[in-house]
N, C-alpha and C positions, 0 to 999 in steps of 0.2 A: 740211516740215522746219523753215521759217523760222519757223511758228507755234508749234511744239511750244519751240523756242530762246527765242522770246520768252516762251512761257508759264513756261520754267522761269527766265529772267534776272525776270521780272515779281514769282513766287514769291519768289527768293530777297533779291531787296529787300527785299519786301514784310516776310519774316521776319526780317530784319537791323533793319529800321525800328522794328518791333513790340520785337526785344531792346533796341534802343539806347534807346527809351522809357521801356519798362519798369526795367531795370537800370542798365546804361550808364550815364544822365544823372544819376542818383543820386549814381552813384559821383564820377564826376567832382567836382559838387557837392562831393563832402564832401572831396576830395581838394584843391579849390581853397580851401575852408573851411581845411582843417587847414593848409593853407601860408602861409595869411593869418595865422593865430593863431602858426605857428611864427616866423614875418617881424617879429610884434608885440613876440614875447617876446624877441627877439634885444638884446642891451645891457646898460645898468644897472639898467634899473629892472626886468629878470625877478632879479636879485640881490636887491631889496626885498622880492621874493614869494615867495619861497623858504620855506619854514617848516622848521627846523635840527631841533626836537624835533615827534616825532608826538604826538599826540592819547590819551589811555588809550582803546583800543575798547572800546564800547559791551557788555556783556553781551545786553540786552535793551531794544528800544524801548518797552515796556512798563514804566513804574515799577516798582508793584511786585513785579513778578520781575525786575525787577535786581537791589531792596533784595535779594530774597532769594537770586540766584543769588552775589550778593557778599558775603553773607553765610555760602554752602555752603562745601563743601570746595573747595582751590583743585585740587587734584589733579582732581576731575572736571570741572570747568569751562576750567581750563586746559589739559587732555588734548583735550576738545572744541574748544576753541579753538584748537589745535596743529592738530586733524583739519582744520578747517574753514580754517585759514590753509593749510593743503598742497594741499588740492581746489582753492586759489584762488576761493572760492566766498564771494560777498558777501551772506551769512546770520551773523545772530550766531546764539549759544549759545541763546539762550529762543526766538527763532525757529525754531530744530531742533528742539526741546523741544517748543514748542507745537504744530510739523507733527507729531512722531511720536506727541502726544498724541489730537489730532485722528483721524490713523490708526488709531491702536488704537481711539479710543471707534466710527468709521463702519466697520471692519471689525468689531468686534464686535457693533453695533444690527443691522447688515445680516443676518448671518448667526447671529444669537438669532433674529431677525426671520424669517427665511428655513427653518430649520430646527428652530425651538424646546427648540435644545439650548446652555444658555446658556457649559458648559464648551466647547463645539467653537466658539462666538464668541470666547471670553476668548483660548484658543490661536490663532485666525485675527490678533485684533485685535494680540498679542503678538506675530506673526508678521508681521507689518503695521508695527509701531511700530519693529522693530529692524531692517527690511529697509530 
């Protein structure tokens, strides 16, 4: 009976140990991290870092599909830009653009490809770009 008690107190360290490694000490870390930086910013001089007016956000890291998304209509750009502020999702506009473009062209090479019926890609790929 004493061995079987020690075998399962031995276990369950053993598996406390391996989580506190693993996870745990991570967490800690960053918890002592972010206390440091919250302790830092306490005062006057986080009032000098403050920035009062934000930034115009980016359309597109890519040049030229800014020029041009800035150049489109604002209705469809700032409709997407509306969507993508509400998801909380840190993607601009040409980067949803250029995922759902990418979708469509690998869902429809795959499946031209696959079944050599180039209209059942076009509708996959389209299927693909708006999902």
């Amino acid at each position: 009976m004493v061995l079987v008690l020690a075998t399962f107190i031995g276990i369950a360290i053993l598996v406390t140990a391996i989580y506190w490694v693993m996870f745990e000490r991570n967490e800690v870390r960053e918890q002592n991290d972010l206390r440091k930086r919250l302790r830092a910013a306490v005062g006057p001089k986080a009032a000098k870092r403050i920035q009062f007016v934000r930034d115009a956000e980016k359309l597109s890291a890519v040049k030229p599909l800014e020029a041009a998304l800035g150049r489109s209509s604002v209705m469809i750009t700032g409709s997407l830009q509306k969507l993508l502020t509400r998801a909380d999702m840190k993607l601009t506009v040409g980067g949803l653009l250029l995922a759902s473009a990418c979708l469509f062209f690998a869902g429809w090479l795959v499946v031209s490809w696959a079944t050599h019926l180039k209209w059942l890609g076009f509708g996959v790929g389209v299927l693909l770009a708006v999902v």
